[in-house]
C-alpha positions in Angstrom: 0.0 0.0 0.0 1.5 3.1 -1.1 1.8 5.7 2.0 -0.2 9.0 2.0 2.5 11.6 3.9 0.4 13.7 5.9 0.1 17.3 7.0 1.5 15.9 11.2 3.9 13.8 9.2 5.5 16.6 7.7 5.5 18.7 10.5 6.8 15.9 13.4 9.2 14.7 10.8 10.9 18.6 10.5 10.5 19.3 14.7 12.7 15.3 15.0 15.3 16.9 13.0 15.7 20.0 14.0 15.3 20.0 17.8 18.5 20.0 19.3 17.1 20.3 23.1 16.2 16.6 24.0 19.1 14.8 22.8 17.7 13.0 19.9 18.5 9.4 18.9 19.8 9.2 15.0 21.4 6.2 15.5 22.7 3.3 17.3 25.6 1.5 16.4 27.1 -2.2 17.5 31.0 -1.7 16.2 32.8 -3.9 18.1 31.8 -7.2 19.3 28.7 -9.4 19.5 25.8 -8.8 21.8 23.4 -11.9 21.4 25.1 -12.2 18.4 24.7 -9.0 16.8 27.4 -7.5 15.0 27.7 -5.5 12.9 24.4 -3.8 13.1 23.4 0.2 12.7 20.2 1.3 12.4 18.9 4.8 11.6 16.2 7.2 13.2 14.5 9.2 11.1 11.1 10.1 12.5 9.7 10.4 15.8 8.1 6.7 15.8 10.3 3.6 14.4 9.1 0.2 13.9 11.0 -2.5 13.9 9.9 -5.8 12.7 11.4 -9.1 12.0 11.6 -13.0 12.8 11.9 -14.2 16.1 15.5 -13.9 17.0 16.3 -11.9 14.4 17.4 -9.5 17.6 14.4 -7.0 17.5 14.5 -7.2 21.4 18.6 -6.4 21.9 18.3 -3.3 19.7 15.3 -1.9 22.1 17.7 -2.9 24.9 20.4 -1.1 23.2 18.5 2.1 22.6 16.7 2.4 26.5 20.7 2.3 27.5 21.5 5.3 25.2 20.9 7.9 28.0 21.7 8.3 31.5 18.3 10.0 33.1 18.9 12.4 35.4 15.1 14.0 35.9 12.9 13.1 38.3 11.1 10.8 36.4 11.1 7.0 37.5 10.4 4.9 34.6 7.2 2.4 35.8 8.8 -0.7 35.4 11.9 0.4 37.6 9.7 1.6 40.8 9.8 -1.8 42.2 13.4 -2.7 41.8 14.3 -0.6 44.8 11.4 1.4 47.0 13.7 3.1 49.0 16.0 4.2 46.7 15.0 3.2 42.8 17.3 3.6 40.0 16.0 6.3 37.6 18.0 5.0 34.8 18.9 1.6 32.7 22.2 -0.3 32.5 22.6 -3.1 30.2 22.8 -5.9 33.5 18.7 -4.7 33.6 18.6 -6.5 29.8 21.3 -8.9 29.5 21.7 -11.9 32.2 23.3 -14.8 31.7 23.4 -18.0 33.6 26.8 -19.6 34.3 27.1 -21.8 31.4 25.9 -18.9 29.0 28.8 -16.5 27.7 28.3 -13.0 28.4 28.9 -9.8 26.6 32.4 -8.9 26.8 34.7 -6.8 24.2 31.5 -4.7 22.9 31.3 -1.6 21.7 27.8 0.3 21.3 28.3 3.9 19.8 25.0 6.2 19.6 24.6 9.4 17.6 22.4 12.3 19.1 21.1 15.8 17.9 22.2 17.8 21.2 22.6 21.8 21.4 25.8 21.4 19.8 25.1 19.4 16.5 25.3 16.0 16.1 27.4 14.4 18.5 28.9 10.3 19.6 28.3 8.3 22.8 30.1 5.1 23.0 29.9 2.7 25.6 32.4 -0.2 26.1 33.2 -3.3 28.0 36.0 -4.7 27.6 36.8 -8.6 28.0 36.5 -9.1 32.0 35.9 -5.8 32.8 33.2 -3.4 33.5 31.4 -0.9 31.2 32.6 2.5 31.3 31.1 4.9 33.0 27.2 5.0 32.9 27.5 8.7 34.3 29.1 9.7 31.0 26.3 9.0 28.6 24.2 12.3 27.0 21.1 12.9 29.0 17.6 11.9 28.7 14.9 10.9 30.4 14.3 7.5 29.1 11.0 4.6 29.9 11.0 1.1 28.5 7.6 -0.4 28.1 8.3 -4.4 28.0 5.6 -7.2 27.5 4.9 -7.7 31.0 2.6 -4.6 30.9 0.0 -5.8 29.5 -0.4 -8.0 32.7 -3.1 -7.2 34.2 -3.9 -5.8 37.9 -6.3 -9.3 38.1 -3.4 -11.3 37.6 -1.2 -9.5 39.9 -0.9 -11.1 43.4 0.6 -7.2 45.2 -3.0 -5.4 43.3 -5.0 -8.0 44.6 -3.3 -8.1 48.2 -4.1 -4.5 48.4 -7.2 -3.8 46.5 -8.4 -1.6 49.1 -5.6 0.2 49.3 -5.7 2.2 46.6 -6.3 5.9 46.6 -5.9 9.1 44.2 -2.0 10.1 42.3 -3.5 13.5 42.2 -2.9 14.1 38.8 -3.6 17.6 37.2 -6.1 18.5 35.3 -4.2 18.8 32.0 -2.7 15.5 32.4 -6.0 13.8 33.1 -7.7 15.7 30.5 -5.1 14.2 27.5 -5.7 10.8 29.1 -9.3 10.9 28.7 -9.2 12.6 24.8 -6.2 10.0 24.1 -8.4 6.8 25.4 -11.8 7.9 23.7 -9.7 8.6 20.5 -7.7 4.9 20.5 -10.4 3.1 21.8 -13.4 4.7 20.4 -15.2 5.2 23.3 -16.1 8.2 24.7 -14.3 8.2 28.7 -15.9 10.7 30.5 -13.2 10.3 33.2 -10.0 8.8 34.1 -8.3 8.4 37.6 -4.8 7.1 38.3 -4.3 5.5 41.9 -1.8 4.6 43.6 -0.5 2.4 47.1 3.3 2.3 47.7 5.3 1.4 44.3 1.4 0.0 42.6 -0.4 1.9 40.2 -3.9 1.1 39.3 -6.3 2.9 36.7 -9.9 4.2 37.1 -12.1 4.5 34.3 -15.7 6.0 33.8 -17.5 5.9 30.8 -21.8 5.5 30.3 -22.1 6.3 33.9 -20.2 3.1 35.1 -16.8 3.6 37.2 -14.3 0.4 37.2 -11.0 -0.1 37.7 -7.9 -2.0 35.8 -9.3 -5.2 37.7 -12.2 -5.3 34.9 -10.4 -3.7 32.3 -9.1 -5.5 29.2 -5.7 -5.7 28.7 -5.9 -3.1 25.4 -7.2 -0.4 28.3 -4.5 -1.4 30.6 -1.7 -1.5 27.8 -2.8 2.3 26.2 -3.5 3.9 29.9 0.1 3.1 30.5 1.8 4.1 27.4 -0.2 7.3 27.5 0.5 8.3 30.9 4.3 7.0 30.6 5.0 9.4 28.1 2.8 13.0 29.9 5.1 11.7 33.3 8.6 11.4 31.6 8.0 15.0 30.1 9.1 16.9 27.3 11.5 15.0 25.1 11.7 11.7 26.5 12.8 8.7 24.8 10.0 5.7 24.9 11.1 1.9 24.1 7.9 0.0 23.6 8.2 -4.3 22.9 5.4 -5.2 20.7 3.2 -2.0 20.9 0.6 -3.8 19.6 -0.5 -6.0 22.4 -4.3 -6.5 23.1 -5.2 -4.0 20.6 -7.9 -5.4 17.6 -6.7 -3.8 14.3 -8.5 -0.4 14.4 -7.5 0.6 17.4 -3.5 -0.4 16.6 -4.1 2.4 13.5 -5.6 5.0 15.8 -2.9 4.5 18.5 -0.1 5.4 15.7 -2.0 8.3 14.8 -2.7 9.2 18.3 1.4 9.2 18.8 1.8 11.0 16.4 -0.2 14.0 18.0 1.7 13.0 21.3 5.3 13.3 19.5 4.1 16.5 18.5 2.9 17.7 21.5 5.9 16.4 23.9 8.5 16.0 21.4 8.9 12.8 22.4 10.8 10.0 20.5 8.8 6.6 20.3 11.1 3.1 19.2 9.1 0.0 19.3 9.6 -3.5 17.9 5.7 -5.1 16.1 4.5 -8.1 14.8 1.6 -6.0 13.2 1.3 -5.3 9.9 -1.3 -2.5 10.5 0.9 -0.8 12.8 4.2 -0.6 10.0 1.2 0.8 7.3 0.3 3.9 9.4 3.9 5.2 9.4 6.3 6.0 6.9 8.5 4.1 5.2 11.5 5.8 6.7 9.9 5.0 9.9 10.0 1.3 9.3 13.4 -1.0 9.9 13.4 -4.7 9.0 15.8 -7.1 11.0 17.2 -9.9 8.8 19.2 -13.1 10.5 21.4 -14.4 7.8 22.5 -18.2 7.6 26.0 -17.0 8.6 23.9 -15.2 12.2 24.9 -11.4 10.9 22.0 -9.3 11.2 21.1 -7.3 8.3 19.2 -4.2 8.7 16.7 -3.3 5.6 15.6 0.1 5.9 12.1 1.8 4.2 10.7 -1.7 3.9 7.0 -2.0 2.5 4.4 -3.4 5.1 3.8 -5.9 1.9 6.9 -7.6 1.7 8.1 -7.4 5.4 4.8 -9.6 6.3 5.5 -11.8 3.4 8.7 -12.1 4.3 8.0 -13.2 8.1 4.9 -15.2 6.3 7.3 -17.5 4.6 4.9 -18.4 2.0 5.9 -18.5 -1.9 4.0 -20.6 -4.0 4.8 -18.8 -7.0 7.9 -19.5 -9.6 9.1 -16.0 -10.0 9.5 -12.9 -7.4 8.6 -9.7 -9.4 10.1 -6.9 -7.2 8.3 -3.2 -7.6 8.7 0.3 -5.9 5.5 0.7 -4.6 1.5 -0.4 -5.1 1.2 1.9 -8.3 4.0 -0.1 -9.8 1.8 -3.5 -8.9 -0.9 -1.9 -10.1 0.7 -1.2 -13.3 1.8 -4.5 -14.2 -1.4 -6.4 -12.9 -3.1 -3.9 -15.3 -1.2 -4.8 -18.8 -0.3 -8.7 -17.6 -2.2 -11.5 -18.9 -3.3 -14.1 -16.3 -1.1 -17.7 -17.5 1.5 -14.6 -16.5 0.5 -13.2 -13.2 -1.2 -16.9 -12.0 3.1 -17.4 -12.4 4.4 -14.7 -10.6 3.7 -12.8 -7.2 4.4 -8.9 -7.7 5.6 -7.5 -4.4 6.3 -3.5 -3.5 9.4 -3.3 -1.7 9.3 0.5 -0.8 12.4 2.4 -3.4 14.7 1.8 -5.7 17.6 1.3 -3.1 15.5 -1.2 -1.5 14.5 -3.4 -4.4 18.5 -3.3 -4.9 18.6 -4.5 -1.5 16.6 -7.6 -1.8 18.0 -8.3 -5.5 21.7 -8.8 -3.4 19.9 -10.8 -1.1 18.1 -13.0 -3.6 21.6 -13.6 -5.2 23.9 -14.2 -2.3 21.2 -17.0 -1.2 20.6 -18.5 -4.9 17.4 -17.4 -5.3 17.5 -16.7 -8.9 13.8 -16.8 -9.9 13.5 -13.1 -9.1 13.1 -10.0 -11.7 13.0 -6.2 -10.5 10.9 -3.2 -12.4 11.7 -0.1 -10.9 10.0 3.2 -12.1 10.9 4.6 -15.6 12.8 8.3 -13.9 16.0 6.4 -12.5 16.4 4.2 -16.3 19.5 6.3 -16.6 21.0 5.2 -13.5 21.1 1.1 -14.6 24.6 0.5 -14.5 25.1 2.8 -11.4 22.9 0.4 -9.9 24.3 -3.2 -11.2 27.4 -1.3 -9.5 25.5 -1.2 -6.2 24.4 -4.4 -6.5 27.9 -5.8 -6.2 28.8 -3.2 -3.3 25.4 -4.4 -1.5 27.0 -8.0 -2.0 30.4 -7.2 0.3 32.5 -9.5 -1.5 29.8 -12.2 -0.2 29.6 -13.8 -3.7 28.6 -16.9 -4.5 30.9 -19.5 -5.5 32.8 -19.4 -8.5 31.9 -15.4 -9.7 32.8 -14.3 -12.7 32.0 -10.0 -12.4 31.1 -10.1 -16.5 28.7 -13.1 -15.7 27.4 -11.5 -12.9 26.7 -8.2 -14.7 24.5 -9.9 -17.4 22.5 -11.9 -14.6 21.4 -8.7 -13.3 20.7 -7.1 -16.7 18.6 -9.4 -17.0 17.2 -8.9 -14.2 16.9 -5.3 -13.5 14.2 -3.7 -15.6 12.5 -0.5 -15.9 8.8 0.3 -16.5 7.9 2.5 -20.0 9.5 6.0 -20.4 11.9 8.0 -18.3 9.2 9.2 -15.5 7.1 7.8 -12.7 4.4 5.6 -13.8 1.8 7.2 -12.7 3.0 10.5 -15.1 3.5 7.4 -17.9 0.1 6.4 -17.8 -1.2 9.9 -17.6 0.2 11.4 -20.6 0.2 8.5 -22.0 -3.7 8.0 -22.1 -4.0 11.7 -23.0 -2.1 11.1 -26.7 -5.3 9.2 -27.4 -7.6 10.3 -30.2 -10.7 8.9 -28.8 -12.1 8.9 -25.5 -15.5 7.2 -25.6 -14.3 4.2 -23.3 -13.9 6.7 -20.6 -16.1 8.4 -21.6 -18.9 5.7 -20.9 -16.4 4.0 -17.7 -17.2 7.7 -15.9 -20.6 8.7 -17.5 -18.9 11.6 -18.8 -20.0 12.7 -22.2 -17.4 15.4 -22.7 -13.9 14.8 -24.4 -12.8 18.0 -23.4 -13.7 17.2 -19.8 -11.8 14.0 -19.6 -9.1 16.1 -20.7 -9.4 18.7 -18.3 -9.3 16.3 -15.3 -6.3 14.2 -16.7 -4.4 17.3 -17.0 -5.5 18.9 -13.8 -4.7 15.2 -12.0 -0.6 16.2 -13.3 -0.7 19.3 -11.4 -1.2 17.3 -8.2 2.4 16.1 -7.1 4.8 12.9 -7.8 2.3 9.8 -7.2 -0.3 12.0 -6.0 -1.9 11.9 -9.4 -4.8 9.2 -8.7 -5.8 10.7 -5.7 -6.6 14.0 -7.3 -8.7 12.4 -10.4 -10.4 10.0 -8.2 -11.9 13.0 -6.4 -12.5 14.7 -9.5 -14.6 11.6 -10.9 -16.1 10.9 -7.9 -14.8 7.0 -8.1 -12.3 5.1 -5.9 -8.5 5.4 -6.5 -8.4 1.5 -7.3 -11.4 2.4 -9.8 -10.0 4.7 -11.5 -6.7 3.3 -11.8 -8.4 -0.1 -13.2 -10.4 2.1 -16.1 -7.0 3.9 -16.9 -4.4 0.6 -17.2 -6.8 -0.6 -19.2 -7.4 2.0 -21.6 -3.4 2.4 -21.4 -2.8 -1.4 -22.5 -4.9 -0.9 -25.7 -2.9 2.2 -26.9 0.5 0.4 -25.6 0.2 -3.2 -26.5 4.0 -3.5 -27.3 4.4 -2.2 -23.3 2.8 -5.3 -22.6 4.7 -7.4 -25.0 7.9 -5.9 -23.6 7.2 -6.6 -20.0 6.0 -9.8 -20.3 8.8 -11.5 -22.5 11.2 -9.7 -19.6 9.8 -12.1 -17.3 9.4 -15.0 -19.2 13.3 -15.3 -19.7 13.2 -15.6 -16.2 10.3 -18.0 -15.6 11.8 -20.3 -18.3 15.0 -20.1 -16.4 13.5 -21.5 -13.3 12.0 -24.1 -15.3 15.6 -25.4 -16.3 
């Protein structure tokens, strides 16, 4: 599914790189060493929410351990889940002993080196923490500041199950929130939930925290609460009590949430990030959460056979889930930028073709290039790439990337001319040096007769199928379907349909082209 940017996504995405007062995370860095055997890893932050998704052990859970101990917190703010460690003197901050134990027959983390890059006050600067083999790590005092809160599975445990919330039940009594706290918990509740809270009440007995809810004139507590309710209160409240600019580490932020309310608790982040400035990292196992943000807000975690971790940035929601699905009944991978460029080719093939084939959006060109390394270095030839027509004049720059993507891991007995013409064959472009959506446009509008659209969109004007083809251009890069579905009044996917299919009558040597591309490549796989 091609990704919408929105008005908040522009304007969180410009206040993450440009505030220099909360220490921001850009990246963290393993470049020494193994930790749970990672190494080398680096991963990027580039908005104020990053997923991270991936296979089980594919180390999802290290990097959130990784980040949390980025900061040293020196605020008043006592992270929830640290409370309990020490009542009479708790431990505002995180230290990697709080992630990483290891019994005595395990081997523990020894000549590591973590490195982190923040935005602070003075540009960009480096943290790096290090323990050296049967030593200590430096000093925790050292690290940039920031308060930081890390939300682990256990918290969707709820008070019910909890033998200190049932011992004192009766013990609880008011936090005294203020009012502009407990006002954003009620509007962020209704909004995730959809349900309209007419109060919320936070109580509390030693280190124990228990919620109060009211809503249809009924008051209950997190006893009789789902877990969802539980799950959100806390999240919520976590980030209005660590203040502005705190960093929150959340493990599987989905958890008891159905799908509608996972896509209203992104978009109700959002609004929080912008509010707080706060910076959210979470690891998911849900598609619906990586399709509400952006694809530079999306990082897939790949364990190799060799156990190096490879980190795939600006994945698609598509091909990540398909990827963790393990399911390809097809013959032949056809690797696109985005949905238009499925669309495209599901509009001009014909079916013996796509019943053949499984056309996946990978998210951009340096992506697809990506997985195309990754297909070869594994021997998956049955593969072919169509990237969009504008970078056509970049092909050999990118059979040059392919072989720096590789790093030297070839497979056995390469020949660089060999391997050249195996990814000529199977790097392709779609028609004309532009963006599809542009190809299709002014491609439709050479035509001398309009009647098929004309009777598609019960529009008996020439001139004004013209008009709102034209006016469709003036909309932005890949915008262009949005705009004329409006116009017509029809669906995006409608329109698109009518279009392709008026486009593969005029173009039938487009189609001819394409599909004898991938037919080298399905009669290869045959061999």
């Amino acid at each position: 599914m091609l990704y919408n940017e929105s008005q908040i996504d522009r304007e969180i995405t410009k206040l993450f790189n440009n505030n220099k007062n909360v220490n921001t995370l850009l990246k963290i860095s393993v470049i020494n060493g193994k930790i749970r055997g990672i190494s080398p890893v680096e991963i990027e932050f580039k908005y104020p929410i990053t997923a991270i998704v991936g296979e089980n052990g594919s180390g999802k859970s290290t990097i959130l351990a990784l980040v949390s101990c980025a900061f040293h917190n020196n605020t008043k703010f006592c992270p929830q889940n640290r409370v309990r460690m020490n009542t009479k003197k708790p431990r505002f901050y995180y230290t990697y002993g709080d992630f990483f134990t290891f019994s005595k027959d395990e081997i523990g983390i020894s000549g590591v080196e973590i490195r982190s890059d923040y935005l602070s006050r003075d540009g960009i600067k480096q943290d790096t923490r290090k323990k050296k083999r049967s030593g200590k790590w430096n000093d925790y005092n050292r690290r940039p500041k920031r308060a930081v809160s890390y939300l682990g599975i256990n918290r969707i445990l709820p008070p019910s199950e909890s033998s200190p919330h049932r011992h004192y039940c009766r013990n609880f009594t008011s936090a005294n929130l203020n009012m502009d706290q407990l006002q954003q918990l009620r509007e962020s509740m209704s909004s995730v939930l959809g349900r309209n809270y007419s109060d919320i009440e936070l109580m509390k007995y030693k280190s124990y925290h228990l919620f109060e809810a009211k809503r249809n004139n009924l008051t209950y507590t997190g006893f009789n609460m789902g877990a969802g309710e539980n799950a959100v209160l806390g999240l919520i409240l976590e980030i209005l009590s660590a203040g502005e600019g705190a960093l929150i580490v959340v493990d599987e932020i989905e958890l008891g949430l159905h799908t509608q309310a996972q896509i209203r608790l992104i978009e109700e982040l959002k609004k929080l990030c912008q509010k707080y400035k706060c910076q959210i990292i979470c690891s998911t196992h849900s598609k619906e959460i990586l399709q509400q943000l952006p694809p530079s807000a999306r990082v897939f975690l790949k364990r190799s056979d060799d156990h190096d971790t490879e980190i795939i940035p600006n994945i698609s929601a598509e091909y990540a889930f398909g990827k963790l699905s393990g399911e390809n009944s097809h013959e032949v991978n056809v690797f696109v930028e985005d949905e238009f460029g499925k669309s495209f080719l599901e509009g001009l093939l014909s079916m013996d073709i796509r019943n053949r084939i499984e056309i996946t959006p990978i998210g951009s060109d340096q992506v697809v290039l990506r997985h195309m390394a990754d297909h070869y270095r594994e021997g998956k030839d049955a593969f072919i790439s169509f990237l969009d027509g504008d970078k056509r004049s970049e092909k050999s720059e990118a059979i040059k990337k392919l072989s720096i993507l590789l790093e030297c891991r070839y497979r056995k007995g390469f020949d660089n001319e060999k391997f050249n013409a195996f990814m000529d064959k199977r790097l392709h472009y779609l028609p004309e040096e532009k963006w599809p959506e542009r190809v299709v446009i002014d491609g439709v509008l050479r035509a001398k007769d309009f009647r098929e659209l004309e009777s598609d969109w019960d529009i008996n004007s020439t001139n004004d199928i013209k008009r709102i083809l034209e006016s469709a251009l003036t909309a932005g890069k890949h915008k262009e379907f949005y705009e004329m579905a409006k116009s017509v009044s029809l669906s995006k996917d409608r329109v698109v349909s009518d279009l392709m299919k008026f486009y593969k009558k005029l173009y039938p040597h487009v189609k001819t082209e394409i599909e004898n591309a991938i037919k080298a490549v399905l009669n290869e796989s045959m061999k």
